[in-house]
N, C-alpha and C positions, 0 to 999 in steps of 0.2 A: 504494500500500500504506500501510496506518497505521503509525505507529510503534510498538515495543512496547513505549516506557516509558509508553507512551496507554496500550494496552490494559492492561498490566500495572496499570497505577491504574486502568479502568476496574473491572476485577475485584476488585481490591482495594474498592473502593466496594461493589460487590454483595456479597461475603463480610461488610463490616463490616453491612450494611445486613440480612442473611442471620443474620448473629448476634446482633442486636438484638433483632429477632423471634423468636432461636428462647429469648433469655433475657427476653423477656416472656411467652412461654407458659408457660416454665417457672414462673416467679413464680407466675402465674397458677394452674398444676396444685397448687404450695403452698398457696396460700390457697386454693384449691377443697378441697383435702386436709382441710387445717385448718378450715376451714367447716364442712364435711361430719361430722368427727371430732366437732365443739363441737354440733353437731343428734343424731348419731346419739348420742352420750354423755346428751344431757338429752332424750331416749327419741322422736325425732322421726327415725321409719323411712322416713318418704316421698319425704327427699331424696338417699337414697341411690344407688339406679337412676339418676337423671337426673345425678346429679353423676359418677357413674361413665361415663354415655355423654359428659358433656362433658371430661373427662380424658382419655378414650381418641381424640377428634376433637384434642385437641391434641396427645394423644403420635402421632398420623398426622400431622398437620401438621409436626409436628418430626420425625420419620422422614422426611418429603418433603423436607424441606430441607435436610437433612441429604445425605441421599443426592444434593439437584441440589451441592452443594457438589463434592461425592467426584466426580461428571463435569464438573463447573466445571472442577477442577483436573486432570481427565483427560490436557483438552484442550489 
């Protein structure tokens, strides 16, 4: 059997590793925001639709991750 001040740091390692990622997407969904707001403001409608599907692919990604977290810690 492993020990479980192992496992216990192995999980810790994936959680910190889990919220790295999920506060670079978020970064990312900001400046997507802000991008988006600076085009659509000085009248450039074209990037709106695509900046909206790439926001909504990271707020899924961070929904994913989120949620393996909540059964990470289940378990």
């Amino acid at each position: 059997m492993s020990d479980p001040s192992q496992t216990r740091r192995q999980r810790l390692s994936i959680v910190y590793g889990i919220l790295c990622v999920v506060l670079m997407l978020v970064i990312m969904q900001l400046w997507l925001l802000t991008a988006t707001m600076n085009a659509f403001l000085g009248g450039n409608l074209q990037v709106v639709w695509p900046a909206a599907g790439a926001s909504f692919i990271c707020l899924a990604l961070n929904i994913g991750l989120m949620r393996y977290l909540v059964m990470l810690d289940r378990e």
